[in-house]
N, C-alpha and C positions, 0 to 999 in steps of 0.2 A: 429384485423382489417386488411382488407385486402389491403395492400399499396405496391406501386413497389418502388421500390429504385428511381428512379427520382422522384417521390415523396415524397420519404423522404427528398433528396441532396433538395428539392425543400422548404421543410417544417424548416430545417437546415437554406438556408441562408433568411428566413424570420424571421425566432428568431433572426438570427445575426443583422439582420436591426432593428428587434423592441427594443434587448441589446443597441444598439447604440443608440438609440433614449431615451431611455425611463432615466430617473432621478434615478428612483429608481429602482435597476435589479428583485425586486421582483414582479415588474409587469406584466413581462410575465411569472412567474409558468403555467397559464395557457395553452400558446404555448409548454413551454418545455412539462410539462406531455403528451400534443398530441403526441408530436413530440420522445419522449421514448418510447409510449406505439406501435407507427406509423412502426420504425427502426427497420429494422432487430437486433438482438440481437448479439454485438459484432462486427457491423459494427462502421466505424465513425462516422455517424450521430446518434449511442445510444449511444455511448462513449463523445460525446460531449453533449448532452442531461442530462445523468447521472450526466457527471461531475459536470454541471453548475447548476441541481436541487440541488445534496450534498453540494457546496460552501454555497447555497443558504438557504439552508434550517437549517444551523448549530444551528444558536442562537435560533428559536425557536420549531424545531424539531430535536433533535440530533442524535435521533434514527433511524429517517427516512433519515436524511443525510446520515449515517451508511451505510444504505442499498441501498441507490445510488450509496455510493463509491465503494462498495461490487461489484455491476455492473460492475463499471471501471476497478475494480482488476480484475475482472475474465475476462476480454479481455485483460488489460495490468498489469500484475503480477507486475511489478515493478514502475507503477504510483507515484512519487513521491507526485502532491501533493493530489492525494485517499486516501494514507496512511495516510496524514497530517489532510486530514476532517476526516476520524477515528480517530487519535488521539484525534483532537479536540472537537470531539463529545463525545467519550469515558471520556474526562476529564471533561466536563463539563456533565455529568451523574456520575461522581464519582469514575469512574474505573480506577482508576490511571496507577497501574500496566500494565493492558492493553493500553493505552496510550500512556507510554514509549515504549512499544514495537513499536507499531506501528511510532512514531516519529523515530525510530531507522530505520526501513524500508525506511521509508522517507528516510532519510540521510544517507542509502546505495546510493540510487541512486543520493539525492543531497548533497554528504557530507559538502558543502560548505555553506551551505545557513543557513545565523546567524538566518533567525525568526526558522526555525527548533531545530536548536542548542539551541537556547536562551529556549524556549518551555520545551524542555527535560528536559533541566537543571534543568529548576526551578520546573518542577514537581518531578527531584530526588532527589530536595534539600525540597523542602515546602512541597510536596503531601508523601512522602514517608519517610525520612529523613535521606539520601544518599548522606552529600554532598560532601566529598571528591570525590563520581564518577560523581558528578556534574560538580565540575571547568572545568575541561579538554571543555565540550561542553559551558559553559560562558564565557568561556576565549576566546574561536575562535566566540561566539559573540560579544562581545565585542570588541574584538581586528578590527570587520570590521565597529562597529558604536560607535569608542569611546564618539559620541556625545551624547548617547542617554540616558538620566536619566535611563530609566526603566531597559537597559542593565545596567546601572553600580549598581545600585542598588540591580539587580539581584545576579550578581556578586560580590561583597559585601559582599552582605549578606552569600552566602555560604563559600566565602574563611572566615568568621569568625568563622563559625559554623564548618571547616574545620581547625581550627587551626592560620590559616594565620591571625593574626588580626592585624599584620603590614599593608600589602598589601591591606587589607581590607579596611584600614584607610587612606592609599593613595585614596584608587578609589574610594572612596566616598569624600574625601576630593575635589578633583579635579572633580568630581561633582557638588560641592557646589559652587566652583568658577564660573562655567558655568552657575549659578545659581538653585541652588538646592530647593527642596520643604519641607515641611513639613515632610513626609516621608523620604527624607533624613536626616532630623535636629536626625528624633529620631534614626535613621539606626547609626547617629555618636556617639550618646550618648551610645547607646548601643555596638557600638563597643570600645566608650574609658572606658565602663567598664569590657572590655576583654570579651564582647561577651558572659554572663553567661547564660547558659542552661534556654531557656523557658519554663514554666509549659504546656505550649499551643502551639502550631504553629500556627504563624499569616494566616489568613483565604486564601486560595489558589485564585490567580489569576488567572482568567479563562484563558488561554494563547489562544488570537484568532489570525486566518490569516485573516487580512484586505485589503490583497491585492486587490480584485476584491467588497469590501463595504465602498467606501470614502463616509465619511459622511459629508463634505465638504457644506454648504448651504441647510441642512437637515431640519432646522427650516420652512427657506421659501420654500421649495419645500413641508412640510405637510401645507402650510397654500395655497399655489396654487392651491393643489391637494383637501381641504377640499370647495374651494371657488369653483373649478371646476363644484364638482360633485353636488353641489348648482345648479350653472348656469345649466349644463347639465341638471337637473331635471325639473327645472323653463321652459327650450326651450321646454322640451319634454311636458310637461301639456299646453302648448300654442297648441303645434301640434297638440297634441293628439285629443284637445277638436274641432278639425275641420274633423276630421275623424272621419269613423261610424263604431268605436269600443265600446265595452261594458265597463261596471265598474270592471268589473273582467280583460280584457283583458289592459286594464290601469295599473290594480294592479301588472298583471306580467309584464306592460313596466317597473316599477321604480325597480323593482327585478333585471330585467335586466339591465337597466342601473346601479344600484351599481354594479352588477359584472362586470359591460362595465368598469367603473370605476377606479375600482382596476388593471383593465392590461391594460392601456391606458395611454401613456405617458401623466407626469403631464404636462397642460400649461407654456408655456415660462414665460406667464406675464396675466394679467387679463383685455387686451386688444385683447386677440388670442379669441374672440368668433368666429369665422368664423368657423372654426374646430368643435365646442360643438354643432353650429346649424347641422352642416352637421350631427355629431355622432349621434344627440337627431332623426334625419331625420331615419338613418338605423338602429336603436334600433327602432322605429316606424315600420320601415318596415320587422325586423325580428320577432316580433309579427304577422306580415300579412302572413310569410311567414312561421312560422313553425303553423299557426292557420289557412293556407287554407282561408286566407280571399279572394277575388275577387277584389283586386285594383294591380293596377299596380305601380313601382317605380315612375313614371314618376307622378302619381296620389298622392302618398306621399309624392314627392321630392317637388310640388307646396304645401301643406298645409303647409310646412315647410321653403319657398319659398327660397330653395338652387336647383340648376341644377340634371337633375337626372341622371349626368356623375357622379356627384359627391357623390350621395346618392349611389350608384353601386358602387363604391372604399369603402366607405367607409364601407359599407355592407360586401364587401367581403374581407374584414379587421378584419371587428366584427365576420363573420361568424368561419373566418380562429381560434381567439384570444380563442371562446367560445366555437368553435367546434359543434357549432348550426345545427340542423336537422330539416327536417320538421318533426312535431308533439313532438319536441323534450319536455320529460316529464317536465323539466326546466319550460317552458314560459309556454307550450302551455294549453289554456283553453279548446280546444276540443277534448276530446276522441275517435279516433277513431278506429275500430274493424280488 
């Protein structure tokens, strides 16, 4: 694709706006892949593109995370947290070995940072079974979040497997005061009986970075977002059926509007229709526009009876989000030569 850098620096801070807007960051995958595929290679604006596809993509593409952060490394070798989505992708693929490594690069560069340390650890103590070269990286996380079950547990568990079933007994004990879970109750049991050799090793915790996926009101923002793209479909079949579109050119409006969908920040609340009509308005009119139909905005923006300042935003929103062309093979019902 042929893009000048202010088009990219331009395509940059409109992801940064729609990151900020949108509830859920996987909304805009669509902008970022433009905006990676857009950027010079090794500029900032693919390095920040990359980055935030690999964060992004960890839980259900690890591989592909992989190979965004592989991007990032090879502009900044020493990416702390690139290294960190390889690891984290690496682990949850099974490669353990490879993993650690990588969480070690991390924490050259961030040697301080407990979710790295915590990370390692427990992949040299549960994934591998390593624990004595474990403590040293649980202990410096723990020692910055002594509050945190998961750290002390972590820790725990290897200083027992390491010998230490004193210390072990402490930090789990004083856990439990904090109030400890179920998983602690049996973590104590098992270390007051000196911690004897498993037949098994209990099942690997996928050690994720959460920093940039608060999940925070995730119930009600999938039930906004499913109530949304309802209303949105409902506005656009009202439209649609006052404009002289075909049954095929319908069939690719609701195509498009689910993928409008998916990278469209969810509703604040199920009182924001103003928004859905405008959207259901330029999903209307980007069927007109990659189909060469002969109506104007202004002709689309009254069947749908919102302004056609505002069908025009919002169009070239959708155009930006979906990366829409005219004749674009996506929508468009007319082939032409």
């Amino acid at each position: 694709m042929d893009v000048t850098q202010p088009d990219s620096e331009r395509l940059k801070r409109d992801v940064e706006g729609a990151l900020q807007r949108a509830l859920d960051p996987s909304d805009v995958l669509p902008m970022l892949h433009r905006l990676s595929r857009a950027a010079v290679p090794g500029s900032e604006e693919s390095v920040f593109a990359h980055r935030q596809l690999a964060e992004l993509l960890i839980e259900r593409h690890p591989w592909r995370a992989t190979m965004h952060a592989r991007r990032v490394l090879a502009a900044l070798p020493g990416d702390d947290r690139a290294w960190a989505v390889v690891a984290v992708s690496q682990a949850m693929l099974g490669h353990y070995r490879f993993a650690i490594a990588a969480y070690k690069r991390a924490l050259d560069s961030a040697p301080h940072n407990p979710s790295y340390a915590h990370n390692l650890g427990h992949l040299l103590d549960v994934a591998v079974g390593r624990p004595k070269e474990a403590v040293p990286w649980l202990r410096l996380a723990y020692s910055a979040h002594k509050e945190s079950a998961e750290l002390a547990a972590s820790f725990a568990h290897a200083l027992a497997r390491a010998g230490d079933v004193a210390e072990a007994q402490s930090v789990t004990e004083s856990a439990m005061r904090r109030g400890g879970s179920r998983e602690h109750s049996a973590l104590r049991k098992w270390i007051q009986k000196g911690a004897p050799p498993q037949k098994a090793l209990p099942p690997l915790r996928a050690p994720m970075l959460t920093d940039w996926r608060k999940t925070d009101g995730h119930d009600a923002a999938s039930r906004r977002k499913a109530w949304s793209v309802s209303a949105l479909e409902a506005s656009l079949s009202r439209g649609l059926a006052r404009l002289p579109v075909g049954p095929s050119q319908r069939g690719r409006a609701v195509a498009l509007a689910r993928d409008a969908a998916r990278c469209w920040p969810t509703p604040r609340d199920e009182t924001d229709v103003a928004d859905l009509q405008s959207l259901a308005a330029a999903i209307a009119y980007a069927i007109v526009y990659v189909d060469h139909v002969p109506l104007t905005q202004a002709e689309v923006a009254g069947c749908f009876r919102v302004s056609a300042s505002l069908l025009r935003a919002r169009f070239k929103d959708l155009r930006l989000r979906l990366d829409l062309t005219p004749g674009d093979a996506r929508y468009a019902t007319v082939r032409r030569s």
